[in-house]
C-alpha positions as CSV (number, residue, x, y, z in Angstrom):
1,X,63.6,113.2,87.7
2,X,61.5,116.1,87.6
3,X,63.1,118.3,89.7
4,X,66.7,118.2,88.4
5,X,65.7,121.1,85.9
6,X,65.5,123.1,88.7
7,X,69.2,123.0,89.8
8,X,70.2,125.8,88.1
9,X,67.5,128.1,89.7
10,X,67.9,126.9,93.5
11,X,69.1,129.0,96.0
12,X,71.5,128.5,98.7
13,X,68.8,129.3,101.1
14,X,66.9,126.0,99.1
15,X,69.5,123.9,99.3
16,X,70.1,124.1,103.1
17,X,66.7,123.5,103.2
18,X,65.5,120.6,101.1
19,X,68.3,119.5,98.4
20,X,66.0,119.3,96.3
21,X,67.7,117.4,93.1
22,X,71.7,116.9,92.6
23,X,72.8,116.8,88.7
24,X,72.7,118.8,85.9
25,X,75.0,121.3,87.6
26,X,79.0,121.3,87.1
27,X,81.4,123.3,88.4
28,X,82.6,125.3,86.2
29,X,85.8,124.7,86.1
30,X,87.9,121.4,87.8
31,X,91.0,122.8,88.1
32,X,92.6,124.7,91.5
33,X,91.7,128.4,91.0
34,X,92.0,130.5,93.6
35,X,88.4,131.8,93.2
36,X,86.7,128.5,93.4
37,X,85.1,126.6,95.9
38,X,85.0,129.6,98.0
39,X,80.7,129.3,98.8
40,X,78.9,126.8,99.3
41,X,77.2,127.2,96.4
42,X,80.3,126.5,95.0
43,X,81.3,123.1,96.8
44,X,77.7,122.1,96.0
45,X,78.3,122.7,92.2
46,X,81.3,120.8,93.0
47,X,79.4,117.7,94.7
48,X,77.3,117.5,91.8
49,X,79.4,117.2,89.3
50,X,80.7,114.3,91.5
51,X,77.1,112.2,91.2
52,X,76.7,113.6,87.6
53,X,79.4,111.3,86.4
54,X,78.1,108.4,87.6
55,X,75.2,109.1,84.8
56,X,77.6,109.2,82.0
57,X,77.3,106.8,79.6
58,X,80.5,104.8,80.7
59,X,79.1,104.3,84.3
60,X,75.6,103.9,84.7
61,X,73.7,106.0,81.8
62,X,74.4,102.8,79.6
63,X,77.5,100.4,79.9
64,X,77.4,99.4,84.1
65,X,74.3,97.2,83.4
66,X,74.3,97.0,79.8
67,X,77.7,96.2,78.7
68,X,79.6,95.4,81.6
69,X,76.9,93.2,83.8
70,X,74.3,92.5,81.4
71,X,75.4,88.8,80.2
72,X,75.3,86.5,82.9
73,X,73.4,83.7,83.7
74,X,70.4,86.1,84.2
75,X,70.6,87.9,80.1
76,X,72.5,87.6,77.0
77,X,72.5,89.6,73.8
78,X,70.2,88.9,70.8
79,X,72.2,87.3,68.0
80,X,70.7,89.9,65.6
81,X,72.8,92.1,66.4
82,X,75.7,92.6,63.7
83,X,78.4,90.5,64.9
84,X,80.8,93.5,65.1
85,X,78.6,96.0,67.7
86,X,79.5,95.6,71.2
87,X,82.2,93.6,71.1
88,X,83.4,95.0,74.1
89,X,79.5,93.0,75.5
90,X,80.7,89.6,74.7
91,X,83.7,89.3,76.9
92,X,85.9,90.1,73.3
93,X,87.4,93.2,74.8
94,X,91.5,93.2,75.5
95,X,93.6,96.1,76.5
96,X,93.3,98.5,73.9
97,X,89.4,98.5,73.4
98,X,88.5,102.0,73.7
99,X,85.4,101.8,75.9
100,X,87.2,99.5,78.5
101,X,89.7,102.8,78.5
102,X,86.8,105.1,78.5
103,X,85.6,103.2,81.8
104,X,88.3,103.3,83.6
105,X,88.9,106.8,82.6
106,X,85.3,107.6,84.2
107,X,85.7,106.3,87.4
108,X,89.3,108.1,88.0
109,X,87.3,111.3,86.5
110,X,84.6,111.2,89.4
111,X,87.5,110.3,92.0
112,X,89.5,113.2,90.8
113,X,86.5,115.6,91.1
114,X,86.0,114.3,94.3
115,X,89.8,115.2,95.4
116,X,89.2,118.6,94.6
117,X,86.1,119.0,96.3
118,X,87.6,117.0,99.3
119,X,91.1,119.5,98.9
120,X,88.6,122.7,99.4
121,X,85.8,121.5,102.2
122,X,87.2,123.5,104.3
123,X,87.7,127.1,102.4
124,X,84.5,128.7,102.6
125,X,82.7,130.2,105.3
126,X,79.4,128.3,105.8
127,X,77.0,126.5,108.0
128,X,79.4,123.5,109.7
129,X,76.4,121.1,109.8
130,X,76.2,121.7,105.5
131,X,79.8,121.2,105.2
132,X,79.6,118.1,107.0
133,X,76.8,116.6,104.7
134,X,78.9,117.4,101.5
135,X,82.3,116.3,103.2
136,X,80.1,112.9,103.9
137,X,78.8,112.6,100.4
138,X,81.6,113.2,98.5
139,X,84.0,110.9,100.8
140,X,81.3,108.1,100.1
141,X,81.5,109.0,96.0
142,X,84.7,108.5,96.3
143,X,84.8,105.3,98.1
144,X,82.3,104.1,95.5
145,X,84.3,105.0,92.6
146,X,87.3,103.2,94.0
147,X,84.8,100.0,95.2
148,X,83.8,100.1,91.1
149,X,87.2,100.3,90.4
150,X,88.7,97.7,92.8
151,X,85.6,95.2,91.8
152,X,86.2,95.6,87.9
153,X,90.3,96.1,87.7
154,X,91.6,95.0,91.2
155,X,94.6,96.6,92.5
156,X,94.5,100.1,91.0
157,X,96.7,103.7,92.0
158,X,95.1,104.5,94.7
159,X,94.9,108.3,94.5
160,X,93.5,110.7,97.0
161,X,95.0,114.2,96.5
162,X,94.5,116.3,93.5
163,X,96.2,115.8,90.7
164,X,96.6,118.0,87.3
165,X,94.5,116.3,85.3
166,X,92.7,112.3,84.9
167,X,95.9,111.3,83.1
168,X,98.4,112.2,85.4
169,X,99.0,108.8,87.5
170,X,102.4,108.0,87.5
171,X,101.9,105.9,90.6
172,X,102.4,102.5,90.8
173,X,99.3,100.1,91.5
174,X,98.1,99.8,95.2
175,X,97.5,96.7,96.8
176,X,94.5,95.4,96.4
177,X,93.7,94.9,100.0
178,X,94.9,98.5,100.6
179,X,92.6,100.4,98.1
180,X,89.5,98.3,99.9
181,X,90.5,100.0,103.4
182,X,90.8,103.3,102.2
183,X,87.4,102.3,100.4
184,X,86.2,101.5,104.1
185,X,88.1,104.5,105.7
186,X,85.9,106.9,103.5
187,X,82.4,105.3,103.6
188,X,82.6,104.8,107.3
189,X,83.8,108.4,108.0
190,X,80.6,109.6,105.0
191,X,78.4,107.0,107.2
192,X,79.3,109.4,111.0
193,X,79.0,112.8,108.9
194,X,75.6,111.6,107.8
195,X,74.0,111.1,110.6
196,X,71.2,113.7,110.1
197,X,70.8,112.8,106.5
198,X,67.7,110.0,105.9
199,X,66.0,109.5,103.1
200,X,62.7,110.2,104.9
201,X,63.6,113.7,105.4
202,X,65.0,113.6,101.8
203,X,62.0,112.4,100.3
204,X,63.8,111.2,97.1
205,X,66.6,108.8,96.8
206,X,69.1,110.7,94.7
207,X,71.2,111.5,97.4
208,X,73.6,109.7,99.5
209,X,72.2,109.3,103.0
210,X,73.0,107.9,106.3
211,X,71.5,104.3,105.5
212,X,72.9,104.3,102.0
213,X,76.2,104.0,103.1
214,X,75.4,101.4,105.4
215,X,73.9,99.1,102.7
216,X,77.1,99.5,100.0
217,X,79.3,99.0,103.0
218,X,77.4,95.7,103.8
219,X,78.0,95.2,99.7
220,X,81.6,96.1,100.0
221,X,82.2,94.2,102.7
222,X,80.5,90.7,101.3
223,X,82.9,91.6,98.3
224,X,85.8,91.5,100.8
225,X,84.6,88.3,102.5
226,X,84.5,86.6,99.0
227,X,87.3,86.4,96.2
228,X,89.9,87.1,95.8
229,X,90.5,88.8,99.0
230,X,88.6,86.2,100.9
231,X,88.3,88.2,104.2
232,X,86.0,86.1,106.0
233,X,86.3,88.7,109.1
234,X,84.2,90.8,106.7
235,X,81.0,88.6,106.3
236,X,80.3,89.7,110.4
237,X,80.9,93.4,109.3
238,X,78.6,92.9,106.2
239,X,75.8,91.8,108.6
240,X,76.1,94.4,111.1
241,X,75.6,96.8,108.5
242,X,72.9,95.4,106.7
243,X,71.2,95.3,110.3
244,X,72.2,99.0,110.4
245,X,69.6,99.3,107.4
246,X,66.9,96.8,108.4
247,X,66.8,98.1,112.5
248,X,66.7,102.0,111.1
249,X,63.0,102.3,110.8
250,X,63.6,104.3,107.1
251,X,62.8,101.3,105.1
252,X,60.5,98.8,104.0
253,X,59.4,96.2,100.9
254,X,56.9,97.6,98.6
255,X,54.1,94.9,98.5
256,X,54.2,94.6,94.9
257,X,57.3,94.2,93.2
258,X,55.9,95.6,89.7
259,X,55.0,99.0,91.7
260,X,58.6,99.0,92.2
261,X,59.6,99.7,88.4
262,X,56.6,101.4,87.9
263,X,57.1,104.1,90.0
264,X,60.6,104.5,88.5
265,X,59.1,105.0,84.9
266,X,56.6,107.3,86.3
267,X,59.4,109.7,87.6
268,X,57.9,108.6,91.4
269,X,60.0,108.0,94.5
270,X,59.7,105.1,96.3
271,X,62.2,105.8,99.4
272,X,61.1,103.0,101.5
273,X,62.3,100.3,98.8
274,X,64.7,102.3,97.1
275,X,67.4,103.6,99.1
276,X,69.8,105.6,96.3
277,X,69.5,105.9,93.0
278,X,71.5,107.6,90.1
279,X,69.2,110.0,88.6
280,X,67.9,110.9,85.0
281,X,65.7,113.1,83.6
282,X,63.7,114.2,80.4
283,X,64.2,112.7,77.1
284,X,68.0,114.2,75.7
285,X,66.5,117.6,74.6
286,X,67.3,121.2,76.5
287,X,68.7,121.0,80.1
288,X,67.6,117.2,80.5
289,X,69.9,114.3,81.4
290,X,68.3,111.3,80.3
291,X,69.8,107.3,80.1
292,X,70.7,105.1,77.1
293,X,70.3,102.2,78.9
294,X,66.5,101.8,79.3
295,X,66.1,102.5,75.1
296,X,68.8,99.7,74.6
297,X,67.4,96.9,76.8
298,X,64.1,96.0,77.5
299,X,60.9,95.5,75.7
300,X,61.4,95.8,71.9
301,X,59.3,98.6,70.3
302,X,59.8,100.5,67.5
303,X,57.1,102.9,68.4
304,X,57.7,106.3,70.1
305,X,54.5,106.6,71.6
306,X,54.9,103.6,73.5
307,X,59.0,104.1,74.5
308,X,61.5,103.1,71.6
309,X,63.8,100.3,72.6
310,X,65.5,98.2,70.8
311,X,65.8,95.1,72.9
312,X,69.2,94.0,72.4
313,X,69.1,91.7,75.0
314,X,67.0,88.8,76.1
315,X,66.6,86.9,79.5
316,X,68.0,83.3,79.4
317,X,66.2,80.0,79.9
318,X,68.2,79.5,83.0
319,X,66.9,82.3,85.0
320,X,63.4,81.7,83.4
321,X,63.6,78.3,85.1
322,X,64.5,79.6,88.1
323,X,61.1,80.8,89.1
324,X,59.8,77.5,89.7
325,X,55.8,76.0,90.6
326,X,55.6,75.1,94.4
327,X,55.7,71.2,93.7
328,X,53.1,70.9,91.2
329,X,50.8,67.3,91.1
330,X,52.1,64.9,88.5
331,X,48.5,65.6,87.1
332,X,48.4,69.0,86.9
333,X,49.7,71.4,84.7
334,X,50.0,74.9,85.8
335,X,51.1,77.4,83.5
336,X,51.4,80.5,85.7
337,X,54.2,80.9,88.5
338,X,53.2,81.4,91.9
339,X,56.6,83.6,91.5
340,X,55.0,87.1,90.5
341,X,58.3,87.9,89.6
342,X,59.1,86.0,86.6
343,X,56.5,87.3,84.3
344,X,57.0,90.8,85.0
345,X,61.5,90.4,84.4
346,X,60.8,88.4,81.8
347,X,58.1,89.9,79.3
348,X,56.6,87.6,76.8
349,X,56.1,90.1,74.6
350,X,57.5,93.2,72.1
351,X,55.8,95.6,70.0
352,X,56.0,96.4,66.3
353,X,57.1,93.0,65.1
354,X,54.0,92.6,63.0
355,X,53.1,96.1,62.9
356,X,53.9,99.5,64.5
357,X,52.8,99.8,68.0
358,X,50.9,96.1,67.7
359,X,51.6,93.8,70.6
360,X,53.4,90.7,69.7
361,X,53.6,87.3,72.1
362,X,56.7,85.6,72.6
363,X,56.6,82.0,74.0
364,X,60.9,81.1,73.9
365,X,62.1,82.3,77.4
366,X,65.5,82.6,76.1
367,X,63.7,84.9,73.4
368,X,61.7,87.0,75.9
369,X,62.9,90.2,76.9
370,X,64.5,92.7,80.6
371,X,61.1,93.5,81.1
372,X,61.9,95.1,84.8
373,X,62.1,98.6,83.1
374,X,58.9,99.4,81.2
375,X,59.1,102.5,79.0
376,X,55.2,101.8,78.0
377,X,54.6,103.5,81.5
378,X,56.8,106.6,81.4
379,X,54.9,109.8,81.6
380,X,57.3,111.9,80.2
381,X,56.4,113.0,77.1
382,X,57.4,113.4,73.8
383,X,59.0,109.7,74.2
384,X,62.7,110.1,72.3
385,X,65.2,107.0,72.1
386,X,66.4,108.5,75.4
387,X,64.8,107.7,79.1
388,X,64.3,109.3,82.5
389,X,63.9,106.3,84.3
390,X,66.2,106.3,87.5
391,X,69.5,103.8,87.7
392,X,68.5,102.4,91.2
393,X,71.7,101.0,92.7
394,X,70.5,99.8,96.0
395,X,67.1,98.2,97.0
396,X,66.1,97.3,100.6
397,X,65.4,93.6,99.1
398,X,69.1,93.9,98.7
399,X,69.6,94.2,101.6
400,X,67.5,91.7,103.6
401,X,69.3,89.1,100.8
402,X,72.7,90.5,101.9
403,X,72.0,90.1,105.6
404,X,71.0,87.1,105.0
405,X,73.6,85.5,103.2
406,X,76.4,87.4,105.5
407,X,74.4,85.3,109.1
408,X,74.3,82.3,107.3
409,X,78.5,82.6,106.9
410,X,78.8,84.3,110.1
411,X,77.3,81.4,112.2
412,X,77.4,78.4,109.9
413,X,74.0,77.7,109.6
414,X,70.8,79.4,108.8
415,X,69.9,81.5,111.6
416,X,65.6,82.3,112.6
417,X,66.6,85.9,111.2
418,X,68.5,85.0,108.3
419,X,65.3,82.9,107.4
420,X,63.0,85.6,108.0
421,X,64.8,88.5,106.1
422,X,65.1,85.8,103.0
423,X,61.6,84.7,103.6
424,X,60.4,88.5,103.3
425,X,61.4,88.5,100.2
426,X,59.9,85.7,98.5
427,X,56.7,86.5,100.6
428,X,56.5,89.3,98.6
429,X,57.1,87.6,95.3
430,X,54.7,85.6,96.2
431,X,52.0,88.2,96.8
432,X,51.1,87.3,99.9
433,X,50.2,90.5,101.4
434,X,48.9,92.1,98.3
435,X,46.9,88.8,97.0
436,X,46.7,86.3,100.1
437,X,46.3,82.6,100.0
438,X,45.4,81.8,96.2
439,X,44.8,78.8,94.2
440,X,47.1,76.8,93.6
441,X,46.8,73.7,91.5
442,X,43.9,71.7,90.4
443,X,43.7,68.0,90.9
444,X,41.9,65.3,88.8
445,X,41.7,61.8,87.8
446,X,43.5,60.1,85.1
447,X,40.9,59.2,82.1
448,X,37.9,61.5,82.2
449,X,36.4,61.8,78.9
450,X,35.2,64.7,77.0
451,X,34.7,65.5,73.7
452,X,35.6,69.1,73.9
453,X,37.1,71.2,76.2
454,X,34.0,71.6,78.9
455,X,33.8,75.4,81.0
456,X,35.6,75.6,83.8
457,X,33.9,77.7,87.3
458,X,36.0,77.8,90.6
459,X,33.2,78.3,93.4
460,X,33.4,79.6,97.2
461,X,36.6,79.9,99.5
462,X,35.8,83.3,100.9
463,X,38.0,84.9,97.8
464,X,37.6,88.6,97.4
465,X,38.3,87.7,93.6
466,X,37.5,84.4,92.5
467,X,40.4,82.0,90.3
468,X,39.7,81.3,86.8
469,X,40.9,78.3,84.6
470,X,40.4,76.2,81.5
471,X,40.4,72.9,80.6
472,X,43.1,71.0,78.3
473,X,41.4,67.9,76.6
474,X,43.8,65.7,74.1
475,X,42.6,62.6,72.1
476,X,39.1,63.0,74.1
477,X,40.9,63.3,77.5
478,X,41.0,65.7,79.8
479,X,44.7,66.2,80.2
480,X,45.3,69.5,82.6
481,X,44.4,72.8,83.3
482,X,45.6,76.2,82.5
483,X,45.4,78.2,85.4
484,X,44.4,81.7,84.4
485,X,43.8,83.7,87.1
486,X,44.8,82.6,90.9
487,X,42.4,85.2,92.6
488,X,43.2,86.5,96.2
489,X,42.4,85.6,99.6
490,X,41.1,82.4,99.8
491,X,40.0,81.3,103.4
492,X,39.5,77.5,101.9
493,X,40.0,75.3,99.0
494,X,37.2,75.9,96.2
495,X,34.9,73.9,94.6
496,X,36.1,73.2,90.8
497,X,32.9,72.6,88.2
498,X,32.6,71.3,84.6
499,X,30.2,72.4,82.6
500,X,28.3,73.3,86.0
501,X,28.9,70.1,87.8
502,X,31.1,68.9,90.5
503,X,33.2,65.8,89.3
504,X,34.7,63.6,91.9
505,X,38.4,63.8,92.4
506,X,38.5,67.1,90.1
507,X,39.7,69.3,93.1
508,X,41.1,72.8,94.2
509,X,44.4,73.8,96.6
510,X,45.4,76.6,97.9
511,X,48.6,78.0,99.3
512,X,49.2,78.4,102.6
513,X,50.9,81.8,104.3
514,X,54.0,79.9,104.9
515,X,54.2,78.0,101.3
516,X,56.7,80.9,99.8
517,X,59.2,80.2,102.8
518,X,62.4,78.5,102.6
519,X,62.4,75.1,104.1
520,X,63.5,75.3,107.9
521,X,66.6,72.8,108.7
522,X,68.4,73.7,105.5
523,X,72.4,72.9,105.8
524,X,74.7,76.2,105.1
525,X,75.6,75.2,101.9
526,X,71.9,75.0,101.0
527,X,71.1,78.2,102.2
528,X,73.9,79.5,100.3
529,X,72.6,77.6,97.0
530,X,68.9,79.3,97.8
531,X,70.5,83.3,98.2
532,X,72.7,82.3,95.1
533,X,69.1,81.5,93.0
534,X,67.4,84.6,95.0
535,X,69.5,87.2,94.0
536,X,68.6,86.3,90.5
537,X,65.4,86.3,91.1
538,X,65.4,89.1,92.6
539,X,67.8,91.6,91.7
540,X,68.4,90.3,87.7
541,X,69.5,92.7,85.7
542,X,69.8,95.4,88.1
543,X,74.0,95.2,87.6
544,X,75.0,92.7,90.7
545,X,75.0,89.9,88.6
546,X,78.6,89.5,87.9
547,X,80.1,91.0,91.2
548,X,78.3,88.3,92.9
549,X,79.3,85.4,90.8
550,X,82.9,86.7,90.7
551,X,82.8,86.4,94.8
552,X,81.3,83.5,95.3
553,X,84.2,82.3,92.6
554,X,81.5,80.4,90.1
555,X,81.9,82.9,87.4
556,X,83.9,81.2,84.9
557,X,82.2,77.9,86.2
558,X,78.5,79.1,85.4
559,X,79.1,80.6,82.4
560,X,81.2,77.5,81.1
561,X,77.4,75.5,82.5
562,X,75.3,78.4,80.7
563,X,76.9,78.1,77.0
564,X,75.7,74.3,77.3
565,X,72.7,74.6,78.7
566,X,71.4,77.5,76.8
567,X,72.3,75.7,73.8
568,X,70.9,72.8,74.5
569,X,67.7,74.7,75.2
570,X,67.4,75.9,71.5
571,X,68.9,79.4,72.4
572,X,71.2,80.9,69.9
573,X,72.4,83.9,72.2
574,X,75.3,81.8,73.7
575,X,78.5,84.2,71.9
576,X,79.5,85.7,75.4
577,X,79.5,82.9,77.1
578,X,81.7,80.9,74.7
579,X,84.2,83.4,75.5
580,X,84.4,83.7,79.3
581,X,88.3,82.6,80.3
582,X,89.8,83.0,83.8
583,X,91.7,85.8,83.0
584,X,88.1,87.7,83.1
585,X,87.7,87.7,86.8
586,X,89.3,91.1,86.0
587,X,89.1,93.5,82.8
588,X,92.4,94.5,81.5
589,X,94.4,97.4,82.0
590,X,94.0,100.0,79.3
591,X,97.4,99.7,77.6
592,X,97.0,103.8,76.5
593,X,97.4,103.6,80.5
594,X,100.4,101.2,80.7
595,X,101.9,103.9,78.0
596,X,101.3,106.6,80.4
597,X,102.3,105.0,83.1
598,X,105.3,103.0,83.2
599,X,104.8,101.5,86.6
600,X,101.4,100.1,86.2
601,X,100.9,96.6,85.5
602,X,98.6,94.2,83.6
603,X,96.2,91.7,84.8
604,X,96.7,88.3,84.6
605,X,95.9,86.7,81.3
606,X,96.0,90.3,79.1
């Protein structure tokens, strides 16, 4: 964000002080000279070139959430595009596809920086409580590396000394089992050297701190609990960690989930909701570091002014349909949500279709477009086809759903606090602290007869803004009504009037503070089913998508579900899912890597 063009100009002095931003610095040179990493300028430079590959364009400056996470049952790419790009997208890649090679080759790149940082903590002479924090942070880079590399490749060389260079691994692969405990060894030991490093005294959420590690160790852990490990020891660790988070007093939901994304595209921290994030800035040109991703998926414009993106991928039908109306009346018919969520991650609409710049609706969900990311509300200006909006890799909604989900396997049931960190989060969705109680549905009679649509006025309640509607009248029949505003904080049901008049049985609901809950008494597996549909709600998009499936073992199965359903929906962006096979619980092992390496092994399948 803004102050990353800075790094070159700070100071030690600065940095002991504030840290203020992390990337755009390298060290100058990676390899073992006898002159390096002998300040702490220097092991800082080092540190940072340790988070600046994670903003490459093989981690999380494009392919993490756009090529490796994006198709799920949450988004699919558009079948304009030429049916040779991205092949890698569609589940089409094998062992020699270059960018699968290029990913793995990121991660070990970011590992191996880390070893020589790790190798050289200890060589200059320097504040103890500084070389602690960037001992802390680089361990937990590391760790998350590894926890990318684990999750996408399984067993891997586990590797933890320097080596020469990112090709020299002439190691066998590690157990699986054994690469997640030094995973564990290194974020626990980042988590104790932490300890005076919150993201309230931060300010910003670029940098590892003390709860960040707890929240990807309540993540790593869930992963561990699931497949194919299926550690089931770990879903009590994953809770105490996410409680770690929650009982810290550094975080907190943002009562509007759109000021969320907003904020990111503004270049604004929001540190209560968004605990780390990989970050970007400017627009490509000069010293800036800005993303791919956000100009490749997300609302289709053509228009620099506005953010140029070219949209390449769409939100399904199925997650769409996820964000359900509270049991609507038979007789009613209720276009909006009561889910604020679904019409801000799904956006009904692109620009330039018609014309340049000129706002165009879309009414196919499976057509509408990642609308989480808005690059109509960046403020950095000139617009290029690059972004500065942040990667955010963990959010506290995260981790009330991962707390949640980790009680519910811990003690076989629902527990009161598994409900209420669940239930926080789809208060918010709901706007309940940032709208109140607001209308509902409206009820009325079969057969009343009008000749043309007649004005629709919602009276009284005690709202601080009042609902709005219309009427829909077919074959001289008033059939439903189109809610088109809810309002906010009604105290009691309004008074619906046609044309300025009462009618009897023509009446107003409201919801209720509790209506947003889940249902109390629900069975384990139910609860289970209701986190599975939350994190989509929630978190689409956002690169979980797939880790999550792939633990809870319904990959293969939902994707199998998805190329039907979609289909049978109307959508024609059903080409990845077609292609999902077993054998893609895991990516393949680059074969320029088997070559290389004569004691690695392939996955399964490739």
């Amino acid at each position: 964000m803004k102050l990353k063009s800075l790094i070159t100009i700070i100071s030690i002095a600065s940095l002991s002080v504030s840290c203020t931003k992390i990337l755009d610095t390298e060290p100058t040179n990676f390899t073992l000279e006898k002159n390096y990493y002998s300040t702490e300028e220097e092991l800082q430079n080092g540190l940072n070139g340790v988070y600046d590959n994670l903003g490459s364009n093989e981690l999380y400056g494009r392919d993490m959430l756009y090529a490796y996470n994006a198709q799920t049952d949450e988004a699919a790419f558009n079948i304009w595009l030429s049916s040779g790009a991205l092949a890698y997208a569609y589940y089409e890649y094998n062992a020699s596809t270059p960018e699968i090679r290029a990913f793995w080759t990121a991660l070990y790149r970011g590992i191996y920086r880390a070893n020589l940082l790790l190798a050289n903590i200890d060589k200059p002479a320097m504040n103890e409580e500084r070389r602690k924090i960037i001992k802390g942070e680089a361990l937990f880079l590391r760790g998350y590396h590894y926890f990318l590399l684990a999750s996408n490749f399984g067993a891997v060389p586990l590797i933890i000394e320097p080596t020469k260079s990112v090709t020299d691994v002439s190691i066998a692969r590690t157990p699986l089992k054994e690469v997640y405990e030094q995973i564990l060894l290194d974020m626990t030991t980042a988590e104790s050297l932490l300890e005076k490093q919150t993201v309230t005294k931060l300010g910003y959420s670029g940098k590892v701190t003390k709860t960040a590690v707890q929240g990807i160790l309540a993540r790593v852990c869930l992963q561990m609990a699931g497949e194919p490990l299926k550690d089931r020891s770990k879903y009590n660790d994953a809770k105490n960690w996410a409680y770690k988070v929650i009982t810290s007093g550094e975080h907190a939901l943002n009562k509007d989930y759109t000021d969320i994304f907003i904020k990111l595209a503004k270049d604004e921290y929001d540190v209560k909701e968004s605990i780390w994030e990989i970050e970007f800035y400017g627009n490509g040109t000069g010293t800036s570091e800005a993303n791919n991703f956000n100009t490749l998926a997300g609302i289709r414009a053509s228009d620099l002014n506005i953010g140029y993106n070219s949209g390449r991928i769409s939100t399904t039908q199925t997650l769409f349909n996820l964000y359900s109306v509270v049991d609507p009346a038979s007789t009613a018919v209720i276009r909006p949500t009561l889910d604020l969520r679904r019409d801000w991650n799904c956006a009904n609409y692109e620009y330039g279709l018609t014309a340049v710049g000129v706002k165009t609706t879309i009414t196919r969900p499976y057509s509408m477009y990642m609308g989480k990311w808005r690059r109509e509300y960046e403020t950095f200006t000139p617009k290029t086809k690059l972004s500065p909006i942040n990667t955010t890799i963990l959010r506290y909604a995260d981790v009330l759903l991962m707390y949640a989900e980790a009680a519910n396997e811990v003690e076989g049931q629902p527990t009161d606090s598994a409900y209420t960190a669940v239930n926080l989060v789809r208060k918010r969705a709901y706007g309940k602290e940032l709208n109140g109680n607001v209308l509902k549905e409206i009820k009325f009679p079969a057969g009343l007869a009008y000749s043309t649509a007649p004005t629709v006025t919602i009276e009284g309640g005690g709202a601080t803004t009042a609902a709005s509607a219309t009427a829909i009248i077919a074959s001289n029949r008033l059939t439903g009504f189109t809610i088109t505003s809810r309002g906010k904080f009604y105290q009691s049901e309004p008074t619906v009037k046609l044309n300025g008049v009462a009618v009897t049985g023509v009446t107003a609901t409201i919801t209720s503070l509790t209506d947003a809950d889940l249902p109390l008494g629900m069975s384990k597996s139910d609860f289970f089913n209701a986190i599975v549909d939350e994190r989509a709600r929630e978190l689409c998009f956002e690169g979980y998508r797939r880790m999550d499936l792939l633990r809870w073992n319904l990959f293969v199965e939902k994707m199998d579900d998805l190329f039907y359903y979609e289909k049978a929906a109307g959508s024609p962006n059903t080409r990845a899912f077609a292609n999902v096979r077993p054998k893609h619980i895991y990516m393949p092992i680059p074969s320029t890597e088997l070559i290389l390496n004569r004691k690695l092994t392939q996955n399964p399948g490739w």
